[in-house]
C-alpha positions as CSV (number, residue, x, y, z in Angstrom):
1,X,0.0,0.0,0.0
2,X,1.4,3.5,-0.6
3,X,2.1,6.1,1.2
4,X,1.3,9.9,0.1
5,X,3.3,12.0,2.0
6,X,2.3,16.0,2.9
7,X,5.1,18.7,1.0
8,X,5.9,21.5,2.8
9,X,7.5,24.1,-0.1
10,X,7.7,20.7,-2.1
11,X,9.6,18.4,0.5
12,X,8.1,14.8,1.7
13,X,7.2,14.6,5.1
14,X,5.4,12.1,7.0
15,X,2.4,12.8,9.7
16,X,1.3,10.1,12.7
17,X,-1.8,11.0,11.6
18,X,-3.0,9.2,8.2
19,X,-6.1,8.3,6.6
20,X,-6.7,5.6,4.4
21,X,-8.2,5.0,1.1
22,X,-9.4,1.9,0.0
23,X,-11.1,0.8,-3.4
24,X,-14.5,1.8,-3.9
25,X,-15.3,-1.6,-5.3
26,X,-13.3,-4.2,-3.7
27,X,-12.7,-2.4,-0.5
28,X,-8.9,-2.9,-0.6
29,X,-6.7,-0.4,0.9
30,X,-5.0,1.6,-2.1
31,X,-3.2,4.2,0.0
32,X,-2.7,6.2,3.4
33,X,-2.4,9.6,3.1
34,X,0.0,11.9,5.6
35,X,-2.7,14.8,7.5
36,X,-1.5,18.1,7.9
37,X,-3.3,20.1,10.9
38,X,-4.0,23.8,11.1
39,X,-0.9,24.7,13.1
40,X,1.4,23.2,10.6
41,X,-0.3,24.5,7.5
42,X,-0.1,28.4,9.8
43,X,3.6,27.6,10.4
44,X,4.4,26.9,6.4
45,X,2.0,29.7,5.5
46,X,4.5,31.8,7.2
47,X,6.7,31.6,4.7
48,X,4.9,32.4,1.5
49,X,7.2,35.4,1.2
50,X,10.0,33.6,1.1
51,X,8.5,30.8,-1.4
52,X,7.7,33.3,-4.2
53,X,11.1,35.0,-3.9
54,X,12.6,31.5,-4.8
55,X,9.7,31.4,-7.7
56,X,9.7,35.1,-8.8
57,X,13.6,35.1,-9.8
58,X,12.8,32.7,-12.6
59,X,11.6,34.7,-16.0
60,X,8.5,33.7,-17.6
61,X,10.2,32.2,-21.0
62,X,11.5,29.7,-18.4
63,X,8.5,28.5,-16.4
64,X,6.4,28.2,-19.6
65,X,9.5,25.8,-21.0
66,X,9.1,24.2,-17.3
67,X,5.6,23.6,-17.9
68,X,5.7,22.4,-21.8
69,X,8.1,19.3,-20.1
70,X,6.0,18.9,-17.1
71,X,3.1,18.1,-19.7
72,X,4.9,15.1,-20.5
73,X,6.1,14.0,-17.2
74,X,2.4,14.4,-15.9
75,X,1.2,12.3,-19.1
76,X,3.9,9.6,-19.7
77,X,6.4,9.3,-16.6
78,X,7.1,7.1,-13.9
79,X,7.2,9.8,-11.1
80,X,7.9,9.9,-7.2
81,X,5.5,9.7,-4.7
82,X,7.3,9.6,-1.5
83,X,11.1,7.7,-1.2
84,X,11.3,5.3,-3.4
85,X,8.1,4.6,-4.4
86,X,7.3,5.7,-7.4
87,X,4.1,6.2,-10.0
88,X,3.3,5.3,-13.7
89,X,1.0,7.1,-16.1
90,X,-0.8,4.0,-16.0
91,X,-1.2,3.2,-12.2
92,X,-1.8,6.8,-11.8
93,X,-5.2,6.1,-14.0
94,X,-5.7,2.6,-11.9
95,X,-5.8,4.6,-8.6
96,X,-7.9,7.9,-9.7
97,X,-10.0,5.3,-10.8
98,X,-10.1,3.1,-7.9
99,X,-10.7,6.0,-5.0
100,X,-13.3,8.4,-6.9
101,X,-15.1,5.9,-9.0
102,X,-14.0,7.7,-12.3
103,X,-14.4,5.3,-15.3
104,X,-10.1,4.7,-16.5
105,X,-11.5,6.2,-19.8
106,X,-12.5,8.8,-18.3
107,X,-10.0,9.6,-16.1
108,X,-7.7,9.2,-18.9
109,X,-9.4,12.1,-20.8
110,X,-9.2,13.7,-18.1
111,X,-5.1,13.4,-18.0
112,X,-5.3,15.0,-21.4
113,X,-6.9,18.2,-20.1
114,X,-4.2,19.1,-17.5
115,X,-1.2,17.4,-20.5
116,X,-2.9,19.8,-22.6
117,X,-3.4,22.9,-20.2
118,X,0.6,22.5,-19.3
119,X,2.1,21.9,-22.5
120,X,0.0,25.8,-24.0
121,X,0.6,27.6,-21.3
122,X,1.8,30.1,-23.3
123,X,-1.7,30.1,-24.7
124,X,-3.6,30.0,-21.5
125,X,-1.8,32.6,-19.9
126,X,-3.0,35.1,-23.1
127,X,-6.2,34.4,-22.7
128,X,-6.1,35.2,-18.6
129,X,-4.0,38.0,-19.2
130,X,-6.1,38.6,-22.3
131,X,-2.6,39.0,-24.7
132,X,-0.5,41.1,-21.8
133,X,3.6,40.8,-23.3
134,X,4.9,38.8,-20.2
135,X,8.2,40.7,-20.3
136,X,5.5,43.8,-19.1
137,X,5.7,41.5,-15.7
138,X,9.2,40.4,-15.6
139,X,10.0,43.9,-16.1
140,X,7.8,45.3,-13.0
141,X,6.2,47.8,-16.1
142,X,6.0,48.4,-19.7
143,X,4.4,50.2,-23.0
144,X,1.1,48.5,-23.7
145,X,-0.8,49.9,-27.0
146,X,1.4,52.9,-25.9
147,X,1.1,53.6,-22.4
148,X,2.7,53.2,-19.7
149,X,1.7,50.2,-17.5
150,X,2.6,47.9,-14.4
151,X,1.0,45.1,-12.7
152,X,1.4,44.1,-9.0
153,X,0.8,40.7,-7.3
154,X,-1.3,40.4,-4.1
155,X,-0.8,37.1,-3.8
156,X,2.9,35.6,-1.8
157,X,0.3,32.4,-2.2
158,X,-2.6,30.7,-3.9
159,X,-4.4,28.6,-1.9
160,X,-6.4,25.9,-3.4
161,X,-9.2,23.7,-1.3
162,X,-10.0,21.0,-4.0
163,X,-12.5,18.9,-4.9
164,X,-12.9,15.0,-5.7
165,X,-15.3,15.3,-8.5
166,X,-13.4,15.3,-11.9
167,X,-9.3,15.4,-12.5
168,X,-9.6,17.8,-14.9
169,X,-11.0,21.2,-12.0
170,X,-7.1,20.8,-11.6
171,X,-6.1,22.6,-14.5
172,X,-7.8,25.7,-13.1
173,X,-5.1,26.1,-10.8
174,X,-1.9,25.6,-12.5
175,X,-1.2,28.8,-14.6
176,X,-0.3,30.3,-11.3
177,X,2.6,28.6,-10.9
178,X,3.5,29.9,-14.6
179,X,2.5,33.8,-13.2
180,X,5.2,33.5,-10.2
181,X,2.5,32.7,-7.2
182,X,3.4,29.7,-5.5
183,X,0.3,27.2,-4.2
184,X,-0.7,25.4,-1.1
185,X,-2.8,22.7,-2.1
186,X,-5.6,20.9,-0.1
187,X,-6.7,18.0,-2.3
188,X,-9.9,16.4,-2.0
189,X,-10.3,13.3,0.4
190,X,-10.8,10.8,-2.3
191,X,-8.9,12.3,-5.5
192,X,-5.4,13.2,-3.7
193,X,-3.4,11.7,-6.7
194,X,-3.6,14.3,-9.6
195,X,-2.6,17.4,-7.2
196,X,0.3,15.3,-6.2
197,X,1.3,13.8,-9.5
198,X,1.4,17.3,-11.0
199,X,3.6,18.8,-7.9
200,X,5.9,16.1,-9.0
201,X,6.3,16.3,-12.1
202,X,6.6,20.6,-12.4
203,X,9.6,19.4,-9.8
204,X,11.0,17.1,-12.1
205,X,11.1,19.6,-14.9
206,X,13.0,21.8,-13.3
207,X,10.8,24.2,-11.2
208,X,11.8,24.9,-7.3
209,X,10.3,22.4,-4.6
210,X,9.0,25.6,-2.7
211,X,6.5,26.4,-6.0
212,X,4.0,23.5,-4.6
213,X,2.7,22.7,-1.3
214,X,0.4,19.4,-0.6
215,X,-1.5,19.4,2.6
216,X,-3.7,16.8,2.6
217,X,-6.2,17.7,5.6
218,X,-9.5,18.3,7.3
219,X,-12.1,20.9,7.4
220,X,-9.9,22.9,9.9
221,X,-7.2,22.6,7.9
222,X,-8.8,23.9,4.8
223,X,-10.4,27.2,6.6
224,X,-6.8,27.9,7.6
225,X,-5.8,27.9,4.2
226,X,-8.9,29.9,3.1
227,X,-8.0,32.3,5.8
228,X,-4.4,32.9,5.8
229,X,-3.9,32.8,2.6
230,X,-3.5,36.1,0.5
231,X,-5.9,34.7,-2.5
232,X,-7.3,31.3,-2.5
233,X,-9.7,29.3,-4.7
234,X,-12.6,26.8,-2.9
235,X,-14.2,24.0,-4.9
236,X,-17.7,22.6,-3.2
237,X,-21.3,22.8,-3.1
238,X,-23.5,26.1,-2.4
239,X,-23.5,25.4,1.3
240,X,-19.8,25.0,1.5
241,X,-19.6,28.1,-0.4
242,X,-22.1,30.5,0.6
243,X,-19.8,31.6,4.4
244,X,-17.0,32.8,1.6
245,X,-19.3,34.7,-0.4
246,X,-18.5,38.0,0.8
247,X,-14.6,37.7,1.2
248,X,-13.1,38.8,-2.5
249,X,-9.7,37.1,-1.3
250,X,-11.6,33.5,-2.3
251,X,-12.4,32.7,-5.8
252,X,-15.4,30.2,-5.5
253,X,-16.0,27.6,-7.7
254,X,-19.6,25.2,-7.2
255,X,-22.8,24.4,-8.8
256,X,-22.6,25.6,-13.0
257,X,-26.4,25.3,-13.2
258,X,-25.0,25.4,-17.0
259,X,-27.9,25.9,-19.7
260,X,-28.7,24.3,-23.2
261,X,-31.1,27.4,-24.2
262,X,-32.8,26.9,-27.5
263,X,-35.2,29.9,-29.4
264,X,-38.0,30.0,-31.0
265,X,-36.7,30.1,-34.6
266,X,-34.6,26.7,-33.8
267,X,-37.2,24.5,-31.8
268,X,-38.6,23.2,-34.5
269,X,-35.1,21.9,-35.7
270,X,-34.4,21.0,-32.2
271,X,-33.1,17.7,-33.0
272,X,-30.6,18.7,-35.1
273,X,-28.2,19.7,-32.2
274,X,-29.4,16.4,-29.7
275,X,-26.0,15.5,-30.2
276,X,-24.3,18.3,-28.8
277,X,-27.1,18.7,-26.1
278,X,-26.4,15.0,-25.1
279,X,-23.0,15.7,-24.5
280,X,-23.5,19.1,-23.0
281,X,-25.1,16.4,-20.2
282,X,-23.1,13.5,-20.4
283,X,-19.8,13.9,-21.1
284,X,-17.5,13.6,-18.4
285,X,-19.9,11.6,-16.9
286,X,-22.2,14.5,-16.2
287,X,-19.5,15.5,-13.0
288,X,-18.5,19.2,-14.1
289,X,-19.9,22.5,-13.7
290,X,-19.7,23.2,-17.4
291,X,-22.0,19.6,-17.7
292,X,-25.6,20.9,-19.0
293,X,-28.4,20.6,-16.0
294,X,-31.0,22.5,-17.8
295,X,-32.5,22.5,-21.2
296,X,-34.7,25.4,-21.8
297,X,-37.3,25.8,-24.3
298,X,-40.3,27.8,-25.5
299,X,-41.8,25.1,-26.7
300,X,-42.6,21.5,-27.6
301,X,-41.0,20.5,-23.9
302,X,-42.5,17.1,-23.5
303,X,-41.0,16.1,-26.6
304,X,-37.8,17.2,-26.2
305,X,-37.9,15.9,-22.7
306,X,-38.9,12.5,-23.7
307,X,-36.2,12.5,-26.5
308,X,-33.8,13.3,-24.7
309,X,-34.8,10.4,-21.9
310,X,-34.7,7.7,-24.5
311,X,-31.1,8.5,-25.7
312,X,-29.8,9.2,-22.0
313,X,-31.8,6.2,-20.5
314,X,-29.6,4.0,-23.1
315,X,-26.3,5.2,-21.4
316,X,-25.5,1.7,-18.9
317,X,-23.2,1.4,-16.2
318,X,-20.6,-0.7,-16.7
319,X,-17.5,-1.5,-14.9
320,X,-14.9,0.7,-14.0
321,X,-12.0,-0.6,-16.2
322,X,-14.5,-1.0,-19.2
323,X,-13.8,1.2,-22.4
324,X,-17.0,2.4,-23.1
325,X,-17.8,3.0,-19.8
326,X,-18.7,6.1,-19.3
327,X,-20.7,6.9,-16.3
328,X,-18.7,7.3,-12.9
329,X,-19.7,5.3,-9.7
330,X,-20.3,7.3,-6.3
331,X,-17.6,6.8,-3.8
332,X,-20.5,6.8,-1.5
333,X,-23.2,4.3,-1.9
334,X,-24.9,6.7,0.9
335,X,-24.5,9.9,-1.4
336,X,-26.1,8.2,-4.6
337,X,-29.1,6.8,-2.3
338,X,-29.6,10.4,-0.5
339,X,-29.3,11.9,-4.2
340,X,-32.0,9.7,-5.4
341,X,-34.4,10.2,-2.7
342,X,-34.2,14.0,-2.7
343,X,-35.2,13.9,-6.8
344,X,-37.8,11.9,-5.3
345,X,-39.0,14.0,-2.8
346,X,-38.5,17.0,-4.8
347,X,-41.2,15.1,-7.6
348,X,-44.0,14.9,-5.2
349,X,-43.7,18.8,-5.8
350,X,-46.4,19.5,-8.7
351,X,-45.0,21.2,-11.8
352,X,-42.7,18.1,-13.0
353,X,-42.4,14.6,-14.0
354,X,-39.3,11.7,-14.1
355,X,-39.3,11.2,-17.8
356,X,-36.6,8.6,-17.6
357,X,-37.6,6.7,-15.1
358,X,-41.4,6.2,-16.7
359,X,-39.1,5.0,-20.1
360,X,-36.5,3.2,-18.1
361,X,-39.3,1.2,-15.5
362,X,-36.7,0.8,-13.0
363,X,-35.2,2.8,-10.5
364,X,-32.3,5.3,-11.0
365,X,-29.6,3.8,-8.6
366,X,-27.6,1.1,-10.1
367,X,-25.3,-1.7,-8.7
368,X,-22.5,-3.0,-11.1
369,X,-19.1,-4.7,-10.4
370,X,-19.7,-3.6,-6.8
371,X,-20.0,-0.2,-7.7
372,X,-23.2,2.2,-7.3
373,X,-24.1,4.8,-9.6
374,X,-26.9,6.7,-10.7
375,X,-28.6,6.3,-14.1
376,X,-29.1,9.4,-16.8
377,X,-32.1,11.2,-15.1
378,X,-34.3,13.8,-17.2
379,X,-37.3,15.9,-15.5
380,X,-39.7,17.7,-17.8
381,X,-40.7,20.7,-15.7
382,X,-43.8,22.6,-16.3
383,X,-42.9,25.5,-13.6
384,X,-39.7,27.5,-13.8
385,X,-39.9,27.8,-10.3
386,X,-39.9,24.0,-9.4
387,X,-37.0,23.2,-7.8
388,X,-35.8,20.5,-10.0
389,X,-35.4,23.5,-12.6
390,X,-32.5,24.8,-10.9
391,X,-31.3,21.7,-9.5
392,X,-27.4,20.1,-10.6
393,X,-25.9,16.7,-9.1
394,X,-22.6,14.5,-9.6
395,X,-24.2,12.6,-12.4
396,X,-26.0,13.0,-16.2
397,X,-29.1,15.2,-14.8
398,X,-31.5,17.4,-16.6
399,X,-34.3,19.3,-16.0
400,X,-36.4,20.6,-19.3
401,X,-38.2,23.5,-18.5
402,X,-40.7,25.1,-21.0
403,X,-40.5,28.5,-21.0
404,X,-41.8,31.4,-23.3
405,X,-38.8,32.8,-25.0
406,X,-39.2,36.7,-24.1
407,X,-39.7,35.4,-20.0
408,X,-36.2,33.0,-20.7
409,X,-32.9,35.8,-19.8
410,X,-35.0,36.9,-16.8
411,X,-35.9,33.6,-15.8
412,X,-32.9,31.2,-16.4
413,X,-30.8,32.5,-12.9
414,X,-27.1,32.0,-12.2
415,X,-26.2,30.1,-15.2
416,X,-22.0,29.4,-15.6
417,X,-22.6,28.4,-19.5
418,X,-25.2,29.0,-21.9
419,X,-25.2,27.2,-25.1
420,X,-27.7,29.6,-27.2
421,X,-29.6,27.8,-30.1
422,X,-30.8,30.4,-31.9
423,X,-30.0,33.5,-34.8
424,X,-32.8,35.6,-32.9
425,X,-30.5,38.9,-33.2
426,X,-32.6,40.7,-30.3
427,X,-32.5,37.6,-28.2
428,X,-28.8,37.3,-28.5
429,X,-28.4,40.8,-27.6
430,X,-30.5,40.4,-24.7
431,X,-28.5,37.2,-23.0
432,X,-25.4,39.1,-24.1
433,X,-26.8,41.9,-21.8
434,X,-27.8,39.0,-19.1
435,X,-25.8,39.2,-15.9
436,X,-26.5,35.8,-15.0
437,X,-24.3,34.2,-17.5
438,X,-20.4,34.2,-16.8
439,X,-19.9,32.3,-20.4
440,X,-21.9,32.7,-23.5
441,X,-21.7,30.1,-26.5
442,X,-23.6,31.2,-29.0
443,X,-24.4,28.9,-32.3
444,X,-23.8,25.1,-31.4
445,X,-21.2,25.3,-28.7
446,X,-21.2,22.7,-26.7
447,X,-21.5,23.9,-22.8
448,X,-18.4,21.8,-22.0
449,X,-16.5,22.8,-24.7
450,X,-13.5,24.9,-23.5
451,X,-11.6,27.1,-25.2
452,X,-8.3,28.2,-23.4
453,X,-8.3,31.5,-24.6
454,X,-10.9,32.5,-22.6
455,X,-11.1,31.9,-19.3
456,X,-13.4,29.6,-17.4
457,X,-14.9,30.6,-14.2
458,X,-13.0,33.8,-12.7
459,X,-10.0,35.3,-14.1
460,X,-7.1,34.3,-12.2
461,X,-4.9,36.5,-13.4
462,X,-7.0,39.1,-12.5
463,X,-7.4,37.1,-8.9
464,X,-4.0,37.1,-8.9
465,X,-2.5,40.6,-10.3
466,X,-3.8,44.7,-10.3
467,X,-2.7,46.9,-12.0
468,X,-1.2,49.6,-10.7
469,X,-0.6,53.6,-11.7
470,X,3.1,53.9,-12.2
471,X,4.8,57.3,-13.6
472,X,8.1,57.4,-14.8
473,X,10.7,60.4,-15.3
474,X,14.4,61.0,-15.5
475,X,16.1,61.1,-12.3
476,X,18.3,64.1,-13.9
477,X,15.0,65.9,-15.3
478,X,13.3,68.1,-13.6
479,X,10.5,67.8,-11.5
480,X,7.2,67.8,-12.4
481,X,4.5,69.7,-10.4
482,X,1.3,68.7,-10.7
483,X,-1.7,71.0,-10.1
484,X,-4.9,70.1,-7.8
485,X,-7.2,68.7,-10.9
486,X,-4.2,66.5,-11.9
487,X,-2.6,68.5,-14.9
488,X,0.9,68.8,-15.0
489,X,2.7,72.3,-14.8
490,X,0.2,74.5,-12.7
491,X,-1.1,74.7,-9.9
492,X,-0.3,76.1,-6.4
């Protein structure tokens, strides 16, 4: 069984206090994992400062070339988890797999999304920066489109409280070790392995131990991160969420209540996109934010509802290590029961119906290969209001809510993506005026289809960097007065 160790500024150490994590399936030990309390993770926070020194004396050019061979590393190499134990690509897959109940497909796709997200991160940091010359930041200031300017870090750290849903969230995090902030990293209870994997191999390539920190730890341990650090990001449901709201130092990232919305000009042709609205569900096995968990229509609901149900409802579970597998299994047989009986409870609410489950005559929890999962669900709502129309889970959900198009922008609510069907020029303008939508796909955009060029949820640059006035002049010139209202020369 191995051991995953804590790093503290990127150097092993072992705690007397370990959890362990065993196989959802077989209930095999896999691993235990070091725990780092709240006074260690105070002590280490203590020297942030110093960390990003170490960090910020490397130029950009470099840590995007340390980044392009970490992509490799993180994809292809046998790496070090903690003395001379050591990690291949493949086992990595075999224990993401094992502890979350990701599909090994899956979870492989997902390896390609961080490969990818190191390897152009040249590319990622233009769109977060949206096309700032770097050497403007290794420089402290610079001409930009011919003025004068200069950008400041608040940040001596990034903390990060991570989740166990999908591998691929991690990518989110990276670029800051590419823009000079070091991170302290809290993984998820379940999913500790990509964090890890990815510390090691940035070290590998060449960038300083003290860049990454991996404190695997409690809920005490995460609210010291969250609180001592100078900007952090938190992964996790609404509840966990809502007591950070108000501090600007925490980027949140939770529930995408993401949006297939379809006009009135295109919902007679609906079912010319049902590919790209099944996989705006399904993909990823319906686990991220940017996964579809509403469909929203003006008309002809029950049809597309029931469509819908028949092509989802024919997505099986199947075993872990299967190719085609492509729904994930709860790590929590108790999670996927409460799950299920909410959407139960929720349907004795009038105003909505379980298409799925009248088309599927069985219930939505399944048992396979010692695994449980829940099945593709679709609700056709008849309320906007019903709370199955704002409603997301950890699995292919969807609520279709019929809706007349001029009510929709007003009605839709916090929505991360919106995937707009329609060439309605009024109604575009309108959702591009919406500010309930942080990211607007208009034409048939998939809502999990990332571009890297723009950014995701947040900015983190702009999480991570201000920008600052900044004047310049010649020591040997001569001063310059400046008059009340600002204008140089004048004044009194």
């Amino acid at each position: 069984m191995v051991h995953l160790p804590i790093l503290r500024a990127g150097r092993t150490y072992r705690s007397l206090d370990v959890v362990r994590l065993s196989d959802i399936a077989s209930g095999e030990p896999v691993a235990e994992v070091s725990q780092a309390n709240r006074g260690l993770i105070a002590r280490d926070l203590q020297q942030a400062g110093r960390n990003r020194e170490r960090l910020a004396r490397i130029p950009f050019a470099e840590l995007l070339s340390i980044c392009r061979r970490a992509s490799g590393l993180f994809a292809e190499g046998e790496l070090p988890i903690d003395g001379d134990a050591t990690q291949s690509a493949g086992r990595y897959i075999d224990q993401v797999s094992a502890t979350t109940g990701m599909p090994r497909a899956l979870a492989r796709s997902n390896m390609e999304k961080i490969r990818f997200v190191l390897a152009e991160m040249d590319r990622v940091l233009r769109g977060l920066t949206r096309g700032l010359d770097l050497d403007i930041l290794d420089g402290g200031w610079g001409d930009e489109n011919g003025r004068t300017v200069s950008y400041l870090s608040e940040a001596r750290v990034l903390g990060a409280v991570l989740p166990n849903n999908s591998p691929g969230v991690h990518s989110l995090w990276i670029p800051s070790i590419a823009l000079r902030v070091p991170v302290m990293l809290k993984p998820g209870r379940q999913e500790p392995w990509t964090p890890l994997r990815i510390a090691r191999a940035l070290q590998e390539a060449g960038c300083p131990p003290e860049a990454v920190g991996f404190y695997p730890s409690d809920h005490a341990g995460a609210a010291e991160i969250l609180l001592r650090s100078c900007r952090s990001m938190l992964f996790g449901d609404g509840a966990t969420l809502d007591a950070w709201r108000d501090d600007p130092r925490v980027q949140l990232h939770g529930p995408g209540w993401s949006k297939v919305l379809i006009g009135a000009d295109r919902i007679d042709s609906w079912e010319d996109q049902i590919d790209l609205i099944i996989g705006s569900i399904a993909d990823n096995g319906g686990r991220s934010c940017v996964n579809a968990s509403g469909v929203w229509v003006p008309a002809r609901g029950r049809e597309v509802a029931e469509t819908l149900a028949a092509r989802l409802a024919a997505i099986p579970a199947l075993p872990l290590d299967h190719p085609e597998a492509r729904l994930a299994a709860f790590s929590s047989p108790r999670q996927a029961h409460g799950i299920s009986a909410y959407i139960d409870r929720m349907l004795a609410v009038p105003g909505a119906e379980d298409v799925t489950r009248r088309l599927r005559g069985r219930d939505r929890v399944g048992e396979v290969g010692g695994c449980t999962f829940l099945l593709p669900t679709v609700i056709r709502c008849d309320d906007p209001e019903h709370p199955l129309a704002a409603a997301e889970f950890l699995f292919p959900f969807a609520a279709v809510v019929e809706v007349p198009q001029d009510d929709m922008v007003e009605r839709i609510g916090p929505t991360l993506v919106a995937s707009v069907l329609s060439e309605d020029e009024g109604w575009r303008r309108a959702l591009l005026n919406s500010p309930d939508i942080d990211r607007l796909n208009l034409g048939p955009i998939a809502t999990n289809s990332v571009c890297w060029d723009q950014p995701h949820e947040g900015n983190l640059f702009e999480h991570l960097y201000r920008q600052r006035a900044l004047q310049s002049v010649a020591m040997t010139g001569p001063p310059v007065r400046v008059d009340p209202a600002g204008a140089p020369g004048g004044g009194s």
